[in-house]
ZAZA-799704 format. One line per field, with one value per atom (N, C-alpha, C): atom name; x, y, z; chain; residue number from 1. Coordinates in pm, 1 decimal, decimal comma, m for minus. Layout:
<atoms>
name <- (CA | ...)
east <- (X | ...)
north <- (Y | ...)
up <- (Z | ...)
chain <- (A | ...)
resi <- (NUM | ...)
</atoms>
This chain:
<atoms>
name <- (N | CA | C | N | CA | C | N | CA | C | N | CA | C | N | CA | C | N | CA | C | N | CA | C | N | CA | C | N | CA | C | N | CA | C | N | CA | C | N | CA | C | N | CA | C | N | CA | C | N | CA | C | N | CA | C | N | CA | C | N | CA | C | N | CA | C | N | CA | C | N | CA | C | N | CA | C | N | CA | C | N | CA | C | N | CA | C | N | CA | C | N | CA | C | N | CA | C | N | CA | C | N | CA | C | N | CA | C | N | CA | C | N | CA | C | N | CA | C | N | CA | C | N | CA | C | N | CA | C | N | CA | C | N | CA | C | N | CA | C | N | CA | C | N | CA | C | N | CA | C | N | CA | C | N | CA | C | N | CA | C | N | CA | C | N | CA | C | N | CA | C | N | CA | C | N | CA | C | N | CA | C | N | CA | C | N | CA | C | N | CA | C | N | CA | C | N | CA | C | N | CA | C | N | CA | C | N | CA | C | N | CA | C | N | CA | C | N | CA | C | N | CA | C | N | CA | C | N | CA | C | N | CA | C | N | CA | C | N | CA | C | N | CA | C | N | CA | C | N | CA | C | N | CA | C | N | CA | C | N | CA | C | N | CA | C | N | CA | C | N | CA | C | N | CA | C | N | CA | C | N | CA | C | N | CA | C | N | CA | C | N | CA | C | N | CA | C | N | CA | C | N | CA | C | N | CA | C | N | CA | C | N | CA | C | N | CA | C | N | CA | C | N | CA | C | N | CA | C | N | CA | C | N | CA | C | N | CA | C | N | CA | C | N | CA | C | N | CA | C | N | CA | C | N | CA | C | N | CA | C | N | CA | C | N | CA | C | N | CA | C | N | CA | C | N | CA | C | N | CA | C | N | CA | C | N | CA | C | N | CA | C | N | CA | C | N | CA | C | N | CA | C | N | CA | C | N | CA | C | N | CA | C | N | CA | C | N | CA | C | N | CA | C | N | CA | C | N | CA | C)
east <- (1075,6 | 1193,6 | 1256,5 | 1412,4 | 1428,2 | 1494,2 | 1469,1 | 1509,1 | 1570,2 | 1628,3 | 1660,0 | 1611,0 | 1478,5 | 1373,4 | 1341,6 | 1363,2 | 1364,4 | 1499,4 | 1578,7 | 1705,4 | 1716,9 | 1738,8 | 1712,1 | 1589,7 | 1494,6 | 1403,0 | 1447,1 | 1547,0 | 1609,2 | 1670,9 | 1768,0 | 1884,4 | 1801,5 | 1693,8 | 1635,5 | 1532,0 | 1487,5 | 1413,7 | 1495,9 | 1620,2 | 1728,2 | 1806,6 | 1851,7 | 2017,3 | 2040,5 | 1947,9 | 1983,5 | 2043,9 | 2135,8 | 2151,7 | 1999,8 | 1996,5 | 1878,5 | 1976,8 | 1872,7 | 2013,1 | 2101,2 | 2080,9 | 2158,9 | 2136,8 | 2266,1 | 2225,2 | 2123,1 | 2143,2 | 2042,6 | 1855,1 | 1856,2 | 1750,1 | 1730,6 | 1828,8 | 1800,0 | 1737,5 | 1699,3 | 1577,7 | 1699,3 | 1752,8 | 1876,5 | 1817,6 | 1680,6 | 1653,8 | 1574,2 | 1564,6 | 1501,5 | 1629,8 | 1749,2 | 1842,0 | 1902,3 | 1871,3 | 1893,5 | 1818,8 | 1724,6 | 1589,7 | 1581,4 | 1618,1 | 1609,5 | 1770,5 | 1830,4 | 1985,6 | 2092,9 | 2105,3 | 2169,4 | 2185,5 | 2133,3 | 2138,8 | 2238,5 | 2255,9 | 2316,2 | 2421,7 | 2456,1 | 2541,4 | 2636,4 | 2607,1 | 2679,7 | 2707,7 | 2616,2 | 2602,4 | 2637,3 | 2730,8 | 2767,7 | 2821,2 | 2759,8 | 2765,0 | 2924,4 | 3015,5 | 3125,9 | 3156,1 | 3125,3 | 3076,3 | 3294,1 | 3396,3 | 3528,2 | 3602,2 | 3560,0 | 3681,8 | 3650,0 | 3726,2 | 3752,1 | 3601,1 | 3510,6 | 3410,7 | 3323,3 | 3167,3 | 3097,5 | 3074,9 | 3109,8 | 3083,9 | 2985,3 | 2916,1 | 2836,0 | 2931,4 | 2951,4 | 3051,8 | 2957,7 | 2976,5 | 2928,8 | 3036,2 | 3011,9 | 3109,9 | 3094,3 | 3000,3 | 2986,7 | 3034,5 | 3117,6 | 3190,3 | 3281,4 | 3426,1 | 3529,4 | 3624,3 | 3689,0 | 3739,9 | 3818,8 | 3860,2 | 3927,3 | 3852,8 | 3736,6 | 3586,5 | 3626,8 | 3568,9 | 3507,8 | 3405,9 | 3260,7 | 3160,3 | 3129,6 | 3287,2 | 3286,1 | 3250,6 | 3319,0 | 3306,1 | 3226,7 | 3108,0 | 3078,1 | 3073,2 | 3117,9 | 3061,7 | 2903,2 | 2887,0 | 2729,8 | 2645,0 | 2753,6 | 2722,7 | 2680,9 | 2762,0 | 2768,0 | 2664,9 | 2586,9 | 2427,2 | 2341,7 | 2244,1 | 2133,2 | 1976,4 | 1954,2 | 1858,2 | 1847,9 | 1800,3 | 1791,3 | 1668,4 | 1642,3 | 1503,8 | 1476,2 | 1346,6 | 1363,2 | 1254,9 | 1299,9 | 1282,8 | 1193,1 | 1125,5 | 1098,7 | 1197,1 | 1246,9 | 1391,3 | 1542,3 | 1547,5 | 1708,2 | 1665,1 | 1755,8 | 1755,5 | 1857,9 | 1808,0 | 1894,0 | 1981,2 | 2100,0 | 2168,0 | 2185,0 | 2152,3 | 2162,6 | 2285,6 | 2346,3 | 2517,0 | 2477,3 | 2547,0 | 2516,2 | 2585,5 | 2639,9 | 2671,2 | 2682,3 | 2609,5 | 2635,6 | 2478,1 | 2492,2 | 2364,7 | 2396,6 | 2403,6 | 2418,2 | 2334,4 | 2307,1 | 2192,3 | 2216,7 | 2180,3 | 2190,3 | 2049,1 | 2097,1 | 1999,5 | 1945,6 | 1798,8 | 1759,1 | 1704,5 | 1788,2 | 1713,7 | 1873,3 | 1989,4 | 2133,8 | 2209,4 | 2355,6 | 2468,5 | 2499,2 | 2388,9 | 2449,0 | 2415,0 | 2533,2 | 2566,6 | 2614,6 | 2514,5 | 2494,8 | 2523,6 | 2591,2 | 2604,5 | 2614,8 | 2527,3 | 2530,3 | 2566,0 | 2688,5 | 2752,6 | 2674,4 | 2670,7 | 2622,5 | 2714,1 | 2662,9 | 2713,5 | 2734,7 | 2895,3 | 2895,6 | 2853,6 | 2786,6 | 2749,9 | 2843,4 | 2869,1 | 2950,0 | 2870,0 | 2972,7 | 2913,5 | 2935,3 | 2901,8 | 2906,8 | 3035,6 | 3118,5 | 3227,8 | 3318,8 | 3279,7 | 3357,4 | 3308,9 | 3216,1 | 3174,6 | 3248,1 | 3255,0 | 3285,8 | 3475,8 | 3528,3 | 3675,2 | 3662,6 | 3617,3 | 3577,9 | 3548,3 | 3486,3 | 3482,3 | 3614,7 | 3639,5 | 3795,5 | 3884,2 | 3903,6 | 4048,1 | 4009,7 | 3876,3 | 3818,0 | 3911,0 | 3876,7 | 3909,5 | 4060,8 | 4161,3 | 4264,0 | 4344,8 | 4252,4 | 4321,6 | 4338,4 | 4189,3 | 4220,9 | 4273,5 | 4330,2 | 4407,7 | 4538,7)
north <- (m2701,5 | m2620,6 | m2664,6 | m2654,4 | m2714,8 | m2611,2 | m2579,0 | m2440,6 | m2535,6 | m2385,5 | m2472,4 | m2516,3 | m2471,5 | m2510,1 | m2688,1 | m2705,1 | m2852,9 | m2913,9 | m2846,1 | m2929,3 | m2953,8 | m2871,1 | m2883,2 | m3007,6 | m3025,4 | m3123,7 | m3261,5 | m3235,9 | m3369,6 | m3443,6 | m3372,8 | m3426,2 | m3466,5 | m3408,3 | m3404,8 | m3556,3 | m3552,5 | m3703,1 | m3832,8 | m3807,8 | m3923,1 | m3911,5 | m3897,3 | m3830,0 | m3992,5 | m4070,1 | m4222,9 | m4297,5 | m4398,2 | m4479,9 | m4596,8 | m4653,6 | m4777,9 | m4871,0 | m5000,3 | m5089,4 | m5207,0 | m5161,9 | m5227,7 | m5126,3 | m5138,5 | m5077,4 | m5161,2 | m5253,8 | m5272,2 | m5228,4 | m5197,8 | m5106,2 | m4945,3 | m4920,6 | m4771,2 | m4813,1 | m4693,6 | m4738,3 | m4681,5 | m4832,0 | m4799,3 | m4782,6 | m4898,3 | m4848,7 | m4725,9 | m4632,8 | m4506,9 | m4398,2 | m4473,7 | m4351,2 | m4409,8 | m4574,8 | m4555,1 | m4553,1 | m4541,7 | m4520,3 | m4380,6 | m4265,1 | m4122,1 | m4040,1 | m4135,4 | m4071,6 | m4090,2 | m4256,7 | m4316,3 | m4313,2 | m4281,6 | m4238,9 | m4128,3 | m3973,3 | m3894,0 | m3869,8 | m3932,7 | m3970,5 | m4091,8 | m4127,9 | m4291,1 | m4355,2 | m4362,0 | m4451,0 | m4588,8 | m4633,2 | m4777,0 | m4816,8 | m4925,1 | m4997,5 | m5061,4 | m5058,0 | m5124,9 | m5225,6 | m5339,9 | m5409,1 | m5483,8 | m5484,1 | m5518,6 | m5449,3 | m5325,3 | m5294,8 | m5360,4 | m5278,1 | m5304,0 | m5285,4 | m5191,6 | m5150,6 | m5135,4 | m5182,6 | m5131,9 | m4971,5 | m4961,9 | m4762,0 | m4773,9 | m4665,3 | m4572,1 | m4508,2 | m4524,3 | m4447,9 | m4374,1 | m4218,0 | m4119,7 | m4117,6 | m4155,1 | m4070,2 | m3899,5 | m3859,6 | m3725,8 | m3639,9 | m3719,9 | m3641,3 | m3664,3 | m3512,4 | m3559,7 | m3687,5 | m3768,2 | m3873,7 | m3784,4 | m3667,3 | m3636,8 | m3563,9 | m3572,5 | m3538,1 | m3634,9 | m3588,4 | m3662,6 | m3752,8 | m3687,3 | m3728,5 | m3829,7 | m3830,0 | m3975,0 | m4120,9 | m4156,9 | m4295,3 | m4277,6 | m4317,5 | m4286,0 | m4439,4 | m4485,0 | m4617,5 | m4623,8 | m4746,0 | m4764,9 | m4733,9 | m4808,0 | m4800,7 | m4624,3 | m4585,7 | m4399,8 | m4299,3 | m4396,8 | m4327,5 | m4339,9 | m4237,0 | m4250,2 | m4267,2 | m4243,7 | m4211,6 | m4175,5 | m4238,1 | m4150,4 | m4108,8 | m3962,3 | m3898,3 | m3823,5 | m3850,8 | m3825,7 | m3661,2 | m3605,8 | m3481,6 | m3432,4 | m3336,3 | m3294,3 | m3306,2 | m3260,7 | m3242,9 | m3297,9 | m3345,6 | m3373,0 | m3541,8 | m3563,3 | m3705,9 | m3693,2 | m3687,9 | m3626,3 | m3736,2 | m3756,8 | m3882,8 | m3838,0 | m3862,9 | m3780,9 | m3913,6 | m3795,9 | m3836,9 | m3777,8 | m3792,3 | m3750,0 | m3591,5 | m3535,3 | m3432,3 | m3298,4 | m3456,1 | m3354,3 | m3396,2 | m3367,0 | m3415,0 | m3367,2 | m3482,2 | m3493,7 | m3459,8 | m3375,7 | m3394,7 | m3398,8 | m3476,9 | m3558,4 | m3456,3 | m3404,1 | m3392,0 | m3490,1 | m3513,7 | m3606,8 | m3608,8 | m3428,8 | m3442,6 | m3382,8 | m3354,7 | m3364,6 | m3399,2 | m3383,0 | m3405,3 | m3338,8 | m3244,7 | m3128,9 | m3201,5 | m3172,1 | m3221,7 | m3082,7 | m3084,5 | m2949,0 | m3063,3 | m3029,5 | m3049,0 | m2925,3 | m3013,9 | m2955,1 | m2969,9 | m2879,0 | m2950,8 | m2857,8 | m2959,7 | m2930,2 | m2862,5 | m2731,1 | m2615,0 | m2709,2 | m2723,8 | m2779,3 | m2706,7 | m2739,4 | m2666,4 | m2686,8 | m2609,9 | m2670,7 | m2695,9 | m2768,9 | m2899,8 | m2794,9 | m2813,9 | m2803,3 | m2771,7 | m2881,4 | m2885,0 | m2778,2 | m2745,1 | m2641,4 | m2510,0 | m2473,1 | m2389,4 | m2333,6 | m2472,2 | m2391,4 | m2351,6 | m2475,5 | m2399,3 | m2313,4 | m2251,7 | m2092,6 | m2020,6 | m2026,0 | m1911,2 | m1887,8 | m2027,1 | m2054,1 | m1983,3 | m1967,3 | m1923,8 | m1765,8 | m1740,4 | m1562,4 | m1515,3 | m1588,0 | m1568,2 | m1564,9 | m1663,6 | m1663,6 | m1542,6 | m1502,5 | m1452,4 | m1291,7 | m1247,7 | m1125,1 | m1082,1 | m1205,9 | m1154,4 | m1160,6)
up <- (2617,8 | 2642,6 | 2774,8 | 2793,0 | 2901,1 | 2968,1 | 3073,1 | 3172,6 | 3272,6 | 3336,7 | 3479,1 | 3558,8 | 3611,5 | 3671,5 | 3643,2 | 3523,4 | 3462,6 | 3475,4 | 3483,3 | 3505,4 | 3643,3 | 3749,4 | 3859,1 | 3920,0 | 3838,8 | 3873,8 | 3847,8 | 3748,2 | 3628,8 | 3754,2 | 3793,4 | 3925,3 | 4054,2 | 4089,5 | 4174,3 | 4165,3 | 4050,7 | 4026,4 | 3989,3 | 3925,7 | 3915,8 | 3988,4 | 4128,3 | 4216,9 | 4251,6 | 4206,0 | 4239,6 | 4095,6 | 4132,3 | 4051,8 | 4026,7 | 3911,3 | 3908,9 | 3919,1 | 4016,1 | 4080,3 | 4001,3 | 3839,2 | 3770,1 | 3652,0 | 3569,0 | 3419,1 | 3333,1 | 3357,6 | 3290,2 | 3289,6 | 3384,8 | 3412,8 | 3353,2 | 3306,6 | 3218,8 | 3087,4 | 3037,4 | 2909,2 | 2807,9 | 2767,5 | 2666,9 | 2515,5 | 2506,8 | 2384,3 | 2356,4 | 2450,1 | 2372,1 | 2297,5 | 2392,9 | 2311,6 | 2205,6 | 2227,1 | 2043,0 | 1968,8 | 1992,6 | 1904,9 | 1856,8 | 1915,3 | 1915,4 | 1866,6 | 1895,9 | 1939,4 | 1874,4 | 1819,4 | 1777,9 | 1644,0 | 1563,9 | 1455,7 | 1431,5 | 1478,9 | 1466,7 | 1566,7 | 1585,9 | 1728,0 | 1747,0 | 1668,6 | 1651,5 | 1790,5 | 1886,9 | 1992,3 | 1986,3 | 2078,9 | 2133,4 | 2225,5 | 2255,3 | 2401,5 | 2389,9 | 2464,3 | 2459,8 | 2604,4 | 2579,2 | 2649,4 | 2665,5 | 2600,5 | 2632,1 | 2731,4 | 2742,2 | 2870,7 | 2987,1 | 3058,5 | 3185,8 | 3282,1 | 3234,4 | 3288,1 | 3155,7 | 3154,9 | 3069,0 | 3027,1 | 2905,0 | 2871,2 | 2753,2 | 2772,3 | 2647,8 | 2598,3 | 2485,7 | 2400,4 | 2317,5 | 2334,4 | 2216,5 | 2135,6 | 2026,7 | 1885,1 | 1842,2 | 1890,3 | 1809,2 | 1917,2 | 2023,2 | 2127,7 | 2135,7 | 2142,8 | 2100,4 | 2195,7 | 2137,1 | 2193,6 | 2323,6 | 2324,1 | 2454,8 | 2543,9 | 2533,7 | 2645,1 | 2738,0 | 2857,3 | 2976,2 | 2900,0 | 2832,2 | 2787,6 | 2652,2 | 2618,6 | 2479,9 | 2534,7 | 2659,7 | 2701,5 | 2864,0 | 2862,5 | 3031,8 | 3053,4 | 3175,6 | 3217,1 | 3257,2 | 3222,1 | 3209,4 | 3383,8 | 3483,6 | 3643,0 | 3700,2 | 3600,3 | 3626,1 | 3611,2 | 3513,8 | 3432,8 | 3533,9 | 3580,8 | 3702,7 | 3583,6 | 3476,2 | 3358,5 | 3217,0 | 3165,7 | 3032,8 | 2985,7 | 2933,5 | 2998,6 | 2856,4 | 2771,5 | 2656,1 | 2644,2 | 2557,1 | 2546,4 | 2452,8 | 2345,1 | 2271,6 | 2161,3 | 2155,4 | 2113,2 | 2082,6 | 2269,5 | 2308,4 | 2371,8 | 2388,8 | 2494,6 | 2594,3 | 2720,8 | 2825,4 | 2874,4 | 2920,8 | 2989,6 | 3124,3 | 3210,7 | 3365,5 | 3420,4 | 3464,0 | 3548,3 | 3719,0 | 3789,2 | 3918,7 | 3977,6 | 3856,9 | 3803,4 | 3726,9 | 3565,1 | 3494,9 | 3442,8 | 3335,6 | 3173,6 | 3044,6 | 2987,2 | 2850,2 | 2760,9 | 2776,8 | 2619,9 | 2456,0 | 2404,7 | 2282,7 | 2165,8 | 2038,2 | 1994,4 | 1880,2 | 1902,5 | 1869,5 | 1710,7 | 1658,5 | 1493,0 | 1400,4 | 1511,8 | 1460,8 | 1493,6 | 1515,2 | 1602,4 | 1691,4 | 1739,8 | 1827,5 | 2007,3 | 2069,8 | 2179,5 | 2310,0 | 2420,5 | 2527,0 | 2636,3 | 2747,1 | 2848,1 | 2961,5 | 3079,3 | 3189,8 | 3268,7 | 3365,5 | 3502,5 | 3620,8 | 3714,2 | 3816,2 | 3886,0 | 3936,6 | 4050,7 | 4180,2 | 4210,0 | 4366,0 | 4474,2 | 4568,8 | 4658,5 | 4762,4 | 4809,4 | 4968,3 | 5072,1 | 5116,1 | 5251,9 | 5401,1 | 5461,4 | 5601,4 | 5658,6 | 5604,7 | 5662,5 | 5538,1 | 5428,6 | 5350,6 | 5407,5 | 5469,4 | 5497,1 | 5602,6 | 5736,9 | 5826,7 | 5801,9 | 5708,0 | 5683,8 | 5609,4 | 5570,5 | 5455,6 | 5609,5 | 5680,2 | 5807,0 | 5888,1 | 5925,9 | 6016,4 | 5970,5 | 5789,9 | 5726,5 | 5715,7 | 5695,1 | 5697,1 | 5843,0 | 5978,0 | 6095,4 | 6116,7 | 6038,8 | 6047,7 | 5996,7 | 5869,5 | 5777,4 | 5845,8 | 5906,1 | 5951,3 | 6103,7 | 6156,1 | 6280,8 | 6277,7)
chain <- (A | A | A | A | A | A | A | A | A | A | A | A | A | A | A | A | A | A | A | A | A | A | A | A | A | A | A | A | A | A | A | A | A | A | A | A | A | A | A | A | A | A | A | A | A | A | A | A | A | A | A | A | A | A | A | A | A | A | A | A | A | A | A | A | A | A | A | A | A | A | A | A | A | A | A | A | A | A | A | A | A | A | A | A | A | A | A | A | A | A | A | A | A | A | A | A | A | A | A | A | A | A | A | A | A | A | A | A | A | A | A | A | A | A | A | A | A | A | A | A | A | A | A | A | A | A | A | A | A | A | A | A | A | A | A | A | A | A | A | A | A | A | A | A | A | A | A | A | A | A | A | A | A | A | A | A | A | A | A | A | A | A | A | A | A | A | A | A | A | A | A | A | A | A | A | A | A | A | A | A | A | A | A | A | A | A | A | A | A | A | A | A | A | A | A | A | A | A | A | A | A | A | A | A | A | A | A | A | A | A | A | A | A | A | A | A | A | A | A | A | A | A | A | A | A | A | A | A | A | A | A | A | A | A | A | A | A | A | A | A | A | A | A | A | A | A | A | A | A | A | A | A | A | A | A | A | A | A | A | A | A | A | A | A | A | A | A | A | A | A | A | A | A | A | A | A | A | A | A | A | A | A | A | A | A | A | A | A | A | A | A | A | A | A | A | A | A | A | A | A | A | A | A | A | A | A | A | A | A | A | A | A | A | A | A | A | A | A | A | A | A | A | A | A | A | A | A | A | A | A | A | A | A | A | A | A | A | A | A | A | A | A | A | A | A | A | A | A | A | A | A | A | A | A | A | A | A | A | A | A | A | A | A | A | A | A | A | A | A)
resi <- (1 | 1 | 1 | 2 | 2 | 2 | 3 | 3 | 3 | 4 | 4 | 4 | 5 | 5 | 5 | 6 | 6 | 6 | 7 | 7 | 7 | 8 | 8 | 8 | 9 | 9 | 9 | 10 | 10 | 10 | 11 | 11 | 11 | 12 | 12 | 12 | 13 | 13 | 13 | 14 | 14 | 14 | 15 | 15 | 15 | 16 | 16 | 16 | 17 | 17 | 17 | 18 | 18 | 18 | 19 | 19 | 19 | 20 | 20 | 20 | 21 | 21 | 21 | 22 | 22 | 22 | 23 | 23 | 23 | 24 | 24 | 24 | 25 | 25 | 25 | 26 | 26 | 26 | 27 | 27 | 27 | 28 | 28 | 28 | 29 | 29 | 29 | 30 | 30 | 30 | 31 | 31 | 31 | 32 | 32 | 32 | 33 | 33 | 33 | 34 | 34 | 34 | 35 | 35 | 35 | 36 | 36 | 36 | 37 | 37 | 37 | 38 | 38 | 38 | 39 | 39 | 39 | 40 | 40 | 40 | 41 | 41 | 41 | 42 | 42 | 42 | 43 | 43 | 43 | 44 | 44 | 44 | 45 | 45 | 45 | 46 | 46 | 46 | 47 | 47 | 47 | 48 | 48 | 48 | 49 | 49 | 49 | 50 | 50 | 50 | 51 | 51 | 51 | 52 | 52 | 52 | 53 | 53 | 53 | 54 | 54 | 54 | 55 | 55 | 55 | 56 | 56 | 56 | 57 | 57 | 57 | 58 | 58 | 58 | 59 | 59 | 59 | 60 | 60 | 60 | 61 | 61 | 61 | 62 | 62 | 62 | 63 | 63 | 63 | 64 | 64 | 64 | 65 | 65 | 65 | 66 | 66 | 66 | 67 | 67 | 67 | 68 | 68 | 68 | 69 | 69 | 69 | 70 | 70 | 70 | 71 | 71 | 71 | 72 | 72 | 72 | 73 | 73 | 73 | 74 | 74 | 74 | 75 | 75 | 75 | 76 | 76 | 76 | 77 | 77 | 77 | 78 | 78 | 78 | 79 | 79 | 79 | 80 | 80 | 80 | 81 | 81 | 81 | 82 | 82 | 82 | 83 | 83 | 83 | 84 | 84 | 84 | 85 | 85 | 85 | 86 | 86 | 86 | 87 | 87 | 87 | 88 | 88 | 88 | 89 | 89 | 89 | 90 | 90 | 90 | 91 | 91 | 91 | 92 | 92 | 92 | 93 | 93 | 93 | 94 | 94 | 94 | 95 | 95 | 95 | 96 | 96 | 96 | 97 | 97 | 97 | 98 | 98 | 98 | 99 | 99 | 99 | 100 | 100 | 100 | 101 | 101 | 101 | 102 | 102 | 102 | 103 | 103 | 103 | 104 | 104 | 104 | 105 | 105 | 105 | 106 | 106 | 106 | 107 | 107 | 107 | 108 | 108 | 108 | 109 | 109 | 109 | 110 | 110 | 110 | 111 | 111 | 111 | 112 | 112 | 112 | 113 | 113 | 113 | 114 | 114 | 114 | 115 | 115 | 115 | 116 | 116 | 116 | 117 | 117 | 117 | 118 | 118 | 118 | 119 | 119 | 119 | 120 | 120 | 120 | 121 | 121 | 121 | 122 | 122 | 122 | 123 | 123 | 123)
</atoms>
């Protein structure tokens, strides 16, 4: 089962790129994935992409470039694609497709202009 506790670990163990794509384990997601998903590598544009088909062509998540992928992390179930963002998960016995975006946290510097404009706002 994948909780947040596991997702949170997901980002936390991939927040890196591997220092080439070719280093992601491409054949487990087509081994698991590709089948119900109609997975393909599109190696003509401008930038290498993973193209999902079973995601609609006007997703963010139909074409990812390959440089963009930090893992692909296989599941019980799902086959996860970890983004530095988000995660894809792929199910690995239909077409059903869950994604997860990552909660931005604010930085330091959003913080302290979130105090400055509190300060502005009430004098």
């Amino acid at each position: 089962m994948i909780t947040k506790q596991v997702i949170q670990a997901i980002y936390k163990k991939y927040s890196k790129r591997p220092d080439s794509p070719d280093d992601l384990d491409m054949p487990l997601l087509f081994d698991y994935a590709a089948a119900h998903h109609n997975i393909t590598i599109d190696m003509d544009g401008p930038v290498d992409s993973l193209v999902i088909n079973s995601v609609e062509p006007s997703s963010p998540f139909h074409r990812i470039a390959l440089e963009r992928i930090n893992a692909i992390v296989p599941f019980e179930e799902w086959v996860a694609i970890v983004l530095p963002s988000s995660i894809i998960f792929l199910n690995r016995n239909s077409n059903r497709v869950s994604v997860h975006l990552r909660a931005h946290k604010p930085g330091i510097t959003d913080r302290l202009r979130s105090i400055f404009s509190r300060t502005d706002e009430e004098s």
